[in-house]
C-alpha positions in Angstrom: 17.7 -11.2 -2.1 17.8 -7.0 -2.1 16.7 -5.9 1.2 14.6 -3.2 1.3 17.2 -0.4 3.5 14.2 1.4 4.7 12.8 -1.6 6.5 13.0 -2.8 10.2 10.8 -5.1 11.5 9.8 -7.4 15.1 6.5 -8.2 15.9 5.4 -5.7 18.7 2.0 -8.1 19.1 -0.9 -5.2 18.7 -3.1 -7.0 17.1 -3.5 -4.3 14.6 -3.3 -6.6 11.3 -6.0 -9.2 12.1 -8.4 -6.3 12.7 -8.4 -5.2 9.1 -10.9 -5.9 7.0 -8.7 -8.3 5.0 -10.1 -11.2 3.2 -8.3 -14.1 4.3 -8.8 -17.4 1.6 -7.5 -20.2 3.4 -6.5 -23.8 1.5 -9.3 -26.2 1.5 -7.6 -28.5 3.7 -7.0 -26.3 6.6 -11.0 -25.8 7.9 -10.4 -29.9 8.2 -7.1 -29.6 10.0 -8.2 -27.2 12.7 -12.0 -28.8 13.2 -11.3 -30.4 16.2 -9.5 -27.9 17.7 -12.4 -25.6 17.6 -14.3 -25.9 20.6 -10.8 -25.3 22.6 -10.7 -22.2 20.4 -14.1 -20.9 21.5 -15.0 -21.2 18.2 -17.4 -23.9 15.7 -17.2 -23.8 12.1 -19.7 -21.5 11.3 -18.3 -18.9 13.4 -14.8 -19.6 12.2 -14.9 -19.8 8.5 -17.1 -18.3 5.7 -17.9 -20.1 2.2 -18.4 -17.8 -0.4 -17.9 -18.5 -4.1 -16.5 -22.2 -3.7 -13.6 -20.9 -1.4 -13.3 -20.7 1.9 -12.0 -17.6 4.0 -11.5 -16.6 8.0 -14.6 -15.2 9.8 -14.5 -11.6 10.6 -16.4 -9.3 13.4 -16.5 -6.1 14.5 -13.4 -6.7 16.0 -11.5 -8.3 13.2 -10.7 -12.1 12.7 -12.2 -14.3 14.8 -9.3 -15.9 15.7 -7.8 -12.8 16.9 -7.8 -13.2 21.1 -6.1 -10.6 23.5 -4.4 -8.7 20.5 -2.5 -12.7 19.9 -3.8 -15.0 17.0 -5.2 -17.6 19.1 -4.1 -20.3 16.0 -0.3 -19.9 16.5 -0.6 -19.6 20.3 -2.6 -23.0 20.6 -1.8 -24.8 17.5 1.6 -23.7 16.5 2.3 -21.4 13.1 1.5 -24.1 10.8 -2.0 -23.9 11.2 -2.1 -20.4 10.0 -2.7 -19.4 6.6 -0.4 -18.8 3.9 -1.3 -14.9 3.5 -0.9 -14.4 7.6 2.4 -16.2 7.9 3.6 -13.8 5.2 2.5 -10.8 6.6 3.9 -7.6 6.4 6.8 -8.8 4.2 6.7 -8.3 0.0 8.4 -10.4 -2.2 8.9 -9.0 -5.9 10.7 -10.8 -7.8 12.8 -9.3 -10.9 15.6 -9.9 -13.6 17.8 -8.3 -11.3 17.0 -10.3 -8.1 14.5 -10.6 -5.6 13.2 -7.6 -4.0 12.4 -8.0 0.0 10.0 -5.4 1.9 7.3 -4.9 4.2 3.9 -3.6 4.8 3.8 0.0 6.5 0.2 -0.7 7.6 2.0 -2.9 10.3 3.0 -1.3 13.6 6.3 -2.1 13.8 6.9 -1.4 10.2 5.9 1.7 10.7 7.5 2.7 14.0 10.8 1.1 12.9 10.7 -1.3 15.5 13.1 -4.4 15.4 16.5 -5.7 13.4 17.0 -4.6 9.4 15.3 -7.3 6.9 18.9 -8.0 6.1 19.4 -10.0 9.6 16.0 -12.1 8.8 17.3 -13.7 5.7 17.1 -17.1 7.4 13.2 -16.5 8.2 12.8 -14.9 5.1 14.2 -18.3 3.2 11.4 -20.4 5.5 8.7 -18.3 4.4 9.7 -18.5 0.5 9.8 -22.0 0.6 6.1 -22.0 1.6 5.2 -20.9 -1.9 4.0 -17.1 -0.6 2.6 -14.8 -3.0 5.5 -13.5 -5.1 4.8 -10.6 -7.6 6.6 -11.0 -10.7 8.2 -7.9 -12.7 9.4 -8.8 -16.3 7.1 -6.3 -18.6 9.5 -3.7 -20.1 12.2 -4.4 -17.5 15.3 -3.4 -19.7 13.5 -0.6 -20.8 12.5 0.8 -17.0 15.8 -0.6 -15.9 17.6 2.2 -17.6 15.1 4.7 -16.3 15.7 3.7 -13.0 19.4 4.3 -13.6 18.8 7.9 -15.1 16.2 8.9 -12.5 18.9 7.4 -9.7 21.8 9.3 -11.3 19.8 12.9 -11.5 18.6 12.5 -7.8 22.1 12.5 -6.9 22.1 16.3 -7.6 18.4 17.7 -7.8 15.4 16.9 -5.9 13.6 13.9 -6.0 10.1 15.5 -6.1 11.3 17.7 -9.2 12.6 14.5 -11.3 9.7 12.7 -10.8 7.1 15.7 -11.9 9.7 16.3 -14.9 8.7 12.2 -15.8 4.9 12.8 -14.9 5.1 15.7 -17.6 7.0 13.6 -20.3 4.9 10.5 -19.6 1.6 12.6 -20.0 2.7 13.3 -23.1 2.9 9.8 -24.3 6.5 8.7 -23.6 7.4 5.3 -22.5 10.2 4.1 -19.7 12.4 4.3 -22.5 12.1 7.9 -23.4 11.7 9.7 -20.1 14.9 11.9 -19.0 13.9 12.7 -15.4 17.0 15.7 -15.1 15.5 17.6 -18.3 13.0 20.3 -18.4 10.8 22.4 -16.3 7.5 21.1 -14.8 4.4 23.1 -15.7 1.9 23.7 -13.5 1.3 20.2 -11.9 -1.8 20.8 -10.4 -3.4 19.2 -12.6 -3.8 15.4 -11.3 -4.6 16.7 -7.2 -8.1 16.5 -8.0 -8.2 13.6 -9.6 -5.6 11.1 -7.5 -7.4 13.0 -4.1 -10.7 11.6 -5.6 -10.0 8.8 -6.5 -8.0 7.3 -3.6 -8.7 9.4 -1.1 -12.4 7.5 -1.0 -10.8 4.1 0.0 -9.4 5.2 2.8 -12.6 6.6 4.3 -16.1 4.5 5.3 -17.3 3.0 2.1 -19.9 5.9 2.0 -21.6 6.3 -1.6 -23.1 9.5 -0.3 -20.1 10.6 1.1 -18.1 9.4 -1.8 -20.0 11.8 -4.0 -20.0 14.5 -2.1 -16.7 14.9 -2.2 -16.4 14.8 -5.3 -18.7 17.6 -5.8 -16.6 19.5 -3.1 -13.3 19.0 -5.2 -15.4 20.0 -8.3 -16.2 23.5 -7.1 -14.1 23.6 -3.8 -17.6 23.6 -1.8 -18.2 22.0 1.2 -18.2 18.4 2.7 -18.3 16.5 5.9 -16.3 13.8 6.7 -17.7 12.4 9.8 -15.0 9.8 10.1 -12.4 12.5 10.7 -14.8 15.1 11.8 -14.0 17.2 9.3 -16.5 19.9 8.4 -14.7 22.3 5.5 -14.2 23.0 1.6 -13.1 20.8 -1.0 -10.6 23.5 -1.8 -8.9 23.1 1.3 -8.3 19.4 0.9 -6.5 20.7 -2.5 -4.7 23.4 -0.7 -3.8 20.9 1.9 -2.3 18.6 -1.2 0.1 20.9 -1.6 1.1 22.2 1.2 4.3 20.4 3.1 4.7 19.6 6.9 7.7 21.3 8.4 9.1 17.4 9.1 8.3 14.8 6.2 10.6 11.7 6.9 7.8 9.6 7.2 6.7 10.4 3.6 10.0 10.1 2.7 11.2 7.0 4.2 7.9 5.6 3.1 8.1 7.0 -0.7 11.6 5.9 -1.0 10.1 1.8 0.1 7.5 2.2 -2.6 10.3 3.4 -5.4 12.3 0.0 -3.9 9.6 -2.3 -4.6 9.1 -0.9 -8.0 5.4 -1.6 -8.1 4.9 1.0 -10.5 6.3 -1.8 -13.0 3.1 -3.3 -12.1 0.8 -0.6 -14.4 -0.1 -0.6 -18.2 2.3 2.4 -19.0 4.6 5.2 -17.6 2.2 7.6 -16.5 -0.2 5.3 -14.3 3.1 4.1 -12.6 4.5 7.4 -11.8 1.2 8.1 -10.5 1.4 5.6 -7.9 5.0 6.6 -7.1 3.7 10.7 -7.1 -0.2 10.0 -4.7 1.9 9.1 -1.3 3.0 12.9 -1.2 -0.5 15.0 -1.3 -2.5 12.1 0.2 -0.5 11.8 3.2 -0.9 15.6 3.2 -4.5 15.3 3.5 -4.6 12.1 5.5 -2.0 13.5 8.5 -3.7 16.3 8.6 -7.0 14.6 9.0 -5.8 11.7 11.7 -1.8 11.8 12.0 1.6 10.7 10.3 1.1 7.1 11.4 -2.6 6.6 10.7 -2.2 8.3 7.2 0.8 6.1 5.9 -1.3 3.0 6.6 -4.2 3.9 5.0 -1.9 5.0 1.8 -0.1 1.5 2.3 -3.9 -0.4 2.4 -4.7 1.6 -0.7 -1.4 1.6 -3.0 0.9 -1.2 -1.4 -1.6 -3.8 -0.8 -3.1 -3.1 -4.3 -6.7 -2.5 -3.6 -7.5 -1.6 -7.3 -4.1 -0.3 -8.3 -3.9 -1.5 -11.6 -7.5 -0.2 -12.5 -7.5 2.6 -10.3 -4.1 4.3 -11.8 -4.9 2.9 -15.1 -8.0 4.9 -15.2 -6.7 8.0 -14.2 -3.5 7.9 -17.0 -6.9 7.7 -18.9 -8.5 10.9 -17.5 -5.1 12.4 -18.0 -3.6 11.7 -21.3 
């Protein structure tokens, strides 16, 4: 196992997790295994489990998952943590397996994630083992691995003595040219104006972390067409598209949030997980002007979950970076 160094984690029990809007596919054999524990639940099967498509997945309100009582889920208070499913006795932790090892992180939608809360992933390895031998979900990296292997090694070497930021827009120039992991050189040549994928990554991920609004959704696209205005009730915000772009690249005074949470997303290397270089380096580059839009719109903690929910649970990823290589080759 490589431990994600950016990582602390111990269950602070908010309740936060179970009130997403996650859909959680359960084996076919658990609805069966917690039946007669229902009624003690407050809970029948309808109200407990939805069929959709020939699977089966937890119930949801407005509140979140049904079985989600006093901020505690109410199956592994009463019944124990076997009775919960696979994805929730996973959660926040990442497993990505590689050549080199297997890669260990966590979400940063969870609250103690986040807040940094608890002992280093390092002194969990015993948990960790438990919870592999489950059979969780495990990405698996292989594509072009020797190839972005050595990349990593440049791009590592060259942050050693320049700035992060300025390697990586070096690689988005190079990669938008049509180079592959192979050919990038991340400590040569000056960055152009890189403007020119704000509008696009703001559009196009900035929409999932607001109400699934298709008004909305165009409307803002028409505002960071022509920097007009739009109104985003969900934030109360009430200005120009333009702004939003200014807002893109304007920094905070303190940024170690981004950073710490930037420098987790490079660890995981789930950039691998994209068609080529460019839509990768996109996913590694979006953290830094959403999160200036996002924390400026709710705050530091709010924004980095929302990015996580969008980018590191993979809500599109593939397609949505893929497309916007696309837009941008």
């Amino acid at each position: 196992m490589i431990f994600d160094p950016e990582i602390r984690y111990g269950c602070v029990r908010c309740g936060k997790s179970c009130s997403h809007d996650w859909d959680i596919w359960v084996h076919r054999d658990l609805p069966s295994r917690i039946a007669p524990h229902l009624a003690g639940l407050g809970l029948t099967s309808d109200t407990a489990f939805v069929q959709e498509e020939g699977r089966v997945r937890l119930a949801r309100d407005s509140h979140g998952c049904r079985f989600l009582q006093d901020n505690l889920c109410s199956l592994h208070c009463q019944l124990g943590v076997r009775y919960k499913p696979d994805f929730c006795r996973q959660y926040p932790w990442f497993f990505i397996d590689t050549p080199d090892g297997l890669r260990v992180s966590a979400s940063y939608t969870c609250t103690a994630v986040l807040q940094a809360e608890g002992p280093p992933l390092s002194d969990q390895r015993a948990e960790l083992e438990q919870c592999l031998d489950r059979n969780p979900a495990v990405a698996e990296i292989v594509a072009q691995w020797d190839e972005s292997r050595d990349f990593h090694r440049r791009f590592e070497e060259a942050v050693s003595s320049e700035l992060w930021a300025l390697c990586l827009l070096r690689c988005l120039e190079q990669a938008r040219s049509g180079r592959s992991w192979d050919a990038l050189e991340p400590s040569q040549g000056q960055p152009g104006d890189m403007s020119w994928p704000r509008r696009l990554v703001l559009g196009a991920l900035l929409k999932p972390c607001l109400d699934h609004d298709q008004r909305l959704w165009e409307e803002l696209d028409r505002a960071l067409e022509d920097g007009g205005e739009v109104k985003i009730p969900q934030f109360d915000y009430c200005g120009s598209g333009a702004q939003l772009l200014e807002w893109c690249g304007t920094p905070f005074e303190e940024e170690s949030e981004l950073e710490r949470y930037r420098r987790s997303l490079w660890f995981r290397r789930q950039h691998l997980l994209c068609d080529n270089a460019l839509a990768g380096l996109l996913v590694n580059w979006a953290p830094v002007p959403l999160y200036r839009v996002l924390a400026r719109l709710t705050d530091e903690h709010q924004a980095l979950a929302r990015i996580e929910m969008t980018i590191g649970h993979g809500r599109g990823i593939e397609r949505v970076f893929g497309l916007l290589s696309g837009c941008l080759f």
